[in-house]
N, CA, C and O of each residue as an XYZ file, in Angstrom:
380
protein
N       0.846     -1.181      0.000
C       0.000      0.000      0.000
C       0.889      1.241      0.000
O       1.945      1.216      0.633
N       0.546      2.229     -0.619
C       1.547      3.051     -0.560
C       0.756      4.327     -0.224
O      -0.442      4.377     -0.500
N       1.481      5.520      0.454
C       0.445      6.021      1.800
C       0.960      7.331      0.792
O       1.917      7.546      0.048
N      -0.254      8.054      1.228
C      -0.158      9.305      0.372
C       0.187     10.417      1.495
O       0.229     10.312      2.721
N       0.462     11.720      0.485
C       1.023     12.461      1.259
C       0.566     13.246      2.599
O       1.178     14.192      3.097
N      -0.440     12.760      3.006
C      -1.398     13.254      4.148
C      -1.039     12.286      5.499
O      -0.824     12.692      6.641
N      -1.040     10.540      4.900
C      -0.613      9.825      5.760
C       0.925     10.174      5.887
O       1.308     10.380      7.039
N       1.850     10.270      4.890
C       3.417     10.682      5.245
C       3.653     11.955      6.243
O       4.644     12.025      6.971
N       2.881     12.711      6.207
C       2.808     13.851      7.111
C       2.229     13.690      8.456
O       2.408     14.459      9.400
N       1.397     12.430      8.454
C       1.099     12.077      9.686
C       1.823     11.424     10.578
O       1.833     11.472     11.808
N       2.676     10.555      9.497
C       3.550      9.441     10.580
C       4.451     10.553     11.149
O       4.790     10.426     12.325
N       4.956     11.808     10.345
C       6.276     12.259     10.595
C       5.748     13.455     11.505
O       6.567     14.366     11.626
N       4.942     13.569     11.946
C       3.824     14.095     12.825
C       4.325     13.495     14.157
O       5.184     13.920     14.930
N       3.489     12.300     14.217
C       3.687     11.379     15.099
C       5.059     11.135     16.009
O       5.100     10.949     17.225
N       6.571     11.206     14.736
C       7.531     10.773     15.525
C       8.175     12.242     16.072
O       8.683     12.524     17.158
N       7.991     12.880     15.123
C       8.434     14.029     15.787
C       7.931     14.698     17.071
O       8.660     15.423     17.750
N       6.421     14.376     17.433
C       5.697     14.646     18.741
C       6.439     14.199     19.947
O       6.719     14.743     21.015
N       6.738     12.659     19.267
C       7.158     11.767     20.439
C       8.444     11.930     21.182
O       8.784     11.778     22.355
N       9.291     12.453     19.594
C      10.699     13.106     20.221
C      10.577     14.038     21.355
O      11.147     14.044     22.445
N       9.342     15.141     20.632
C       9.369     15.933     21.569
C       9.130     15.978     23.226
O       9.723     16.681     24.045
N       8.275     15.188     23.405
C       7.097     15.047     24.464
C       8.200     13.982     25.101
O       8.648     14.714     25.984
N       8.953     12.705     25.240
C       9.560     11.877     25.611
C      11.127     12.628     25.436
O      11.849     12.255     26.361
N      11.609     13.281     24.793
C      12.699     14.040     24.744
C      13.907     12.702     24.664
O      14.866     12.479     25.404
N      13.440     12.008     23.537
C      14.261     10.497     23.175
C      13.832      9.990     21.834
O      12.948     10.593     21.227
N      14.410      8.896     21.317
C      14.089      8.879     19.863
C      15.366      7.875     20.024
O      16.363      7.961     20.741
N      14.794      6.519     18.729
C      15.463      5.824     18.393
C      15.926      5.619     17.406
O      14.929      5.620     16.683
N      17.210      5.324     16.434
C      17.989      5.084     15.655
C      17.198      4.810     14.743
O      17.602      5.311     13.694
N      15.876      4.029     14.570
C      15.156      3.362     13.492
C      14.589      4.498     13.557
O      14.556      4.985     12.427
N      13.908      5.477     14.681
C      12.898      6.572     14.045
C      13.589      7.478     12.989
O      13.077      7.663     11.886
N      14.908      8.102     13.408
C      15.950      9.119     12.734
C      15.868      8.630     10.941
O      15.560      9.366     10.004
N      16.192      7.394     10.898
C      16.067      6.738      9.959
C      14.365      7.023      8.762
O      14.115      7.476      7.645
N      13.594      6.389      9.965
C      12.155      6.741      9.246
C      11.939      7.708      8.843
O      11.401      7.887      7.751
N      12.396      8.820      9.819
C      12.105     10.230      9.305
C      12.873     10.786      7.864
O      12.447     11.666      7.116
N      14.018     10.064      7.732
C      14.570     10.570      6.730
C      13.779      9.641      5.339
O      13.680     10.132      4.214
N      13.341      8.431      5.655
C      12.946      8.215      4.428
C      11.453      8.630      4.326
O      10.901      8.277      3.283
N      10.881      9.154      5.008
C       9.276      9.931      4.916
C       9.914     11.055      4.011
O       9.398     11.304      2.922
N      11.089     11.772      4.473
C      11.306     13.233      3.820
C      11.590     12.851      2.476
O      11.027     13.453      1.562
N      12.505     11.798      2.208
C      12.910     11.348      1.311
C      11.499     11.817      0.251
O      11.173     12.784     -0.438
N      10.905     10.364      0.659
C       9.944     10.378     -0.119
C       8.979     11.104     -0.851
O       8.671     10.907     -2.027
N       8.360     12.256      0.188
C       7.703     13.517      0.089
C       8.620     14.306     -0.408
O       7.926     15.278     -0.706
N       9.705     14.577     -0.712
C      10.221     15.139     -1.905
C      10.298     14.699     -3.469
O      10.047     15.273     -4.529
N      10.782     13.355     -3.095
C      10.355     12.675     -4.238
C       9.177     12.575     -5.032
O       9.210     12.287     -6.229
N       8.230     12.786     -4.448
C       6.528     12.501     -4.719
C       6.341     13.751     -5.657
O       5.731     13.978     -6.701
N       7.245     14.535     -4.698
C       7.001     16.396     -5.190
C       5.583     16.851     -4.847
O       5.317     17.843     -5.526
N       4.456     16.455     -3.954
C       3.170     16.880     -3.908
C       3.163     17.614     -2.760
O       2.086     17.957     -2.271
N       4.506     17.992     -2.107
C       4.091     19.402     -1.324
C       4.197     20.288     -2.331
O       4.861     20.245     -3.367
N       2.897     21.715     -1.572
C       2.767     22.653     -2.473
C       3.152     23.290     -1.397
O       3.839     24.274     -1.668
N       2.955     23.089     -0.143
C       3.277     24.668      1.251
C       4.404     24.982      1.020
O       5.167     24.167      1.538
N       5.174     26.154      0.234
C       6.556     26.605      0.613
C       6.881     26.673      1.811
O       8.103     26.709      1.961
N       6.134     26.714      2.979
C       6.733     27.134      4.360
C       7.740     25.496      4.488
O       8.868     25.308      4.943
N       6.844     24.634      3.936
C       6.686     23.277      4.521
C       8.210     22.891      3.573
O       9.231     22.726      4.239
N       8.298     22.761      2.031
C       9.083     22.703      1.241
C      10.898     23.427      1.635
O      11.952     23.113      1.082
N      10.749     24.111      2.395
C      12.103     24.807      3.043
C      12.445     24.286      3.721
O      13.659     24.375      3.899
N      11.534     23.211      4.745
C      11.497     22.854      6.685
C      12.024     21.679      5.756
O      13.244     21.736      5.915
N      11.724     20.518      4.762
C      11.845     19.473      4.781
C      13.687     19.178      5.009
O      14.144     18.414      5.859
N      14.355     19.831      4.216
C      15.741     19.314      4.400
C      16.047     19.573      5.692
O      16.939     18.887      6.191
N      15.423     20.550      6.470
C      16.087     20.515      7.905
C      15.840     19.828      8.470
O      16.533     19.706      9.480
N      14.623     18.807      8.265
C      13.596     17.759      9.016
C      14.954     16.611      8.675
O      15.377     15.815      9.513
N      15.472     16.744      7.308
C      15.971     15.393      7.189
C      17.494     15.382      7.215
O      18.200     14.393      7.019
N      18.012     16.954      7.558
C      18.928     16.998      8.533
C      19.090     16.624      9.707
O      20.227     16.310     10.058
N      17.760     16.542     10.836
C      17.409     16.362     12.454
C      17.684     14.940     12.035
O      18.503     14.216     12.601
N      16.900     14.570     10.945
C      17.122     12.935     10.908
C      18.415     12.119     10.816
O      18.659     11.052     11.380
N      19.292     12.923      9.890
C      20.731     12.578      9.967
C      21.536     12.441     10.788
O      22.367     11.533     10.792
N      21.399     13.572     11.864
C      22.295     13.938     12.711
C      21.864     12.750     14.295
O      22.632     12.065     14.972
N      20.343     12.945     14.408
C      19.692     11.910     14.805
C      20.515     10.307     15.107
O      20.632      9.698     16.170
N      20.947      9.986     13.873
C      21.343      8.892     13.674
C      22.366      8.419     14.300
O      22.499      7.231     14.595
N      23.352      9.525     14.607
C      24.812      9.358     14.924
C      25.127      9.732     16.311
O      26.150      9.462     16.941
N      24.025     10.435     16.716
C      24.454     11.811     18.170
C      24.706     10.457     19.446
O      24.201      9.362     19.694
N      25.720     11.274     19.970
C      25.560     10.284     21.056
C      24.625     10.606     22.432
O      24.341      9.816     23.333
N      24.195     12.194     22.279
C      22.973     12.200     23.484
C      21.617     13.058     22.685
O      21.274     14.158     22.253
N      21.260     11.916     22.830
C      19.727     11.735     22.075
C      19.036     13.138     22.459
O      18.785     14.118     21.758
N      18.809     12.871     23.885
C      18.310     14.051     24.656
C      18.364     15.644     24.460
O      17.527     16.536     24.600
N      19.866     15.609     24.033
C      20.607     16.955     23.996
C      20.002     17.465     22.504
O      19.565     18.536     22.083
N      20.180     16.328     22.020
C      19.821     16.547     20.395
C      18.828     16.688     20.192
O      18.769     17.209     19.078
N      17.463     16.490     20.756
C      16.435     16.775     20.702
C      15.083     18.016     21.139
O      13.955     18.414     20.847
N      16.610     18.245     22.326
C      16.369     19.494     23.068
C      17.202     20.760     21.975
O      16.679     21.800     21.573
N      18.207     20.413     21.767
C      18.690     21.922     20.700
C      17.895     21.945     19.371
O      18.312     22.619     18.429
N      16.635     21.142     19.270
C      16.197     21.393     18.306
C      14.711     21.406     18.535
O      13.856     21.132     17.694
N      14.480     21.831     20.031
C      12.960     22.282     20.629
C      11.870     22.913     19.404
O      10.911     22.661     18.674
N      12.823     23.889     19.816
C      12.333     25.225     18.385
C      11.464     24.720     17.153
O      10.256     24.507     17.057
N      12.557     24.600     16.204
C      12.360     24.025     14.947
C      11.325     22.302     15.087
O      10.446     21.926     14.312
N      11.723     21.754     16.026
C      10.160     21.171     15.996
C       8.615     21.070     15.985
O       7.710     20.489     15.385
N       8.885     22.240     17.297
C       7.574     23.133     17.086
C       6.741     23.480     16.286
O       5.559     23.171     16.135
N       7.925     24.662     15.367
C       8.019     24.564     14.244
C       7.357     23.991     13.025
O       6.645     24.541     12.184
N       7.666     23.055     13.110
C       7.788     21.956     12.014
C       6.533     21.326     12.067
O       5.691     21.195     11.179
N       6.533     20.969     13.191
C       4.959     20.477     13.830
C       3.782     21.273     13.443
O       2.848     20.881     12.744
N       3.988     22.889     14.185
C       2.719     23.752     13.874
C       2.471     23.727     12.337
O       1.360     23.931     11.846
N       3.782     23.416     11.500
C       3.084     23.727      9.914
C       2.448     22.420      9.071
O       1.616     22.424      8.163
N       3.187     21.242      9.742
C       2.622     19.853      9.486
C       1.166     20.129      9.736
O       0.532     20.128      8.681
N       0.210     20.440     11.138
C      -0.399     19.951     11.235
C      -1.370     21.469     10.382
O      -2.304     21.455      9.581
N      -0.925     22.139     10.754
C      -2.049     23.274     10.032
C      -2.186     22.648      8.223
O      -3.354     22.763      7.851
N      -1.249     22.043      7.105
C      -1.094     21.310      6.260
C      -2.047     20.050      6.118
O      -2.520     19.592      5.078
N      -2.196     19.645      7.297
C      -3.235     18.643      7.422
C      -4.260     18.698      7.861
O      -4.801     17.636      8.170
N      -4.824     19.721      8.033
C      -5.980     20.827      8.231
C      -6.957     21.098      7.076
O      -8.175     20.941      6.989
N      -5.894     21.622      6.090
C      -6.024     21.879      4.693
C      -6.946     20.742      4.509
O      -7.401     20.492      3.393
């Protein structure tokens, strides 16, 4: 089944909440997230420019994600931009 861009915005919804709210995140999520971004670029069916700018930084968090050795820290210097990222995901899925 292949999930359209409403469900891709949801999962990456989801993990990014969890980062936030649990202030932790696992090696497979960092991962997921980068291939959700992946993908939703690939697809090309974002139209939100706000959203289209955030994605490489989303799949920067995801990169860096991968390697950090304190999860915590890494998740906390990037409070902000989750927020962020979040408030425009979900107003996007509003739409």
């Amino acid at each position: 089944m292949t999930l359209n861009t409403s469900h891709l915005l949801t999962l990456l919804s989801d993990i990014l909440d969890e980062h936030q709210t649990d202030l932790n995140g696992e090696v497979a999520e960092y991962q997921q997230i980068k291939r959700l971004v992946k993908t939703m670029i690939a697809q090309n069916h974002i139209t939100d420019e706000q959203l289209q700018q955030m994605l490489p930084e989303i799949y920067n968090y995801g990169i860096k994600g991968e390697t950090v050795q304190n999860m915590q820290e890494h998740i906390d210097s990037n409070k902000n931009n989750i927020e962020q990222w979040l408030q425009t995901i979900d107003r996007i899925n509003l739409e």
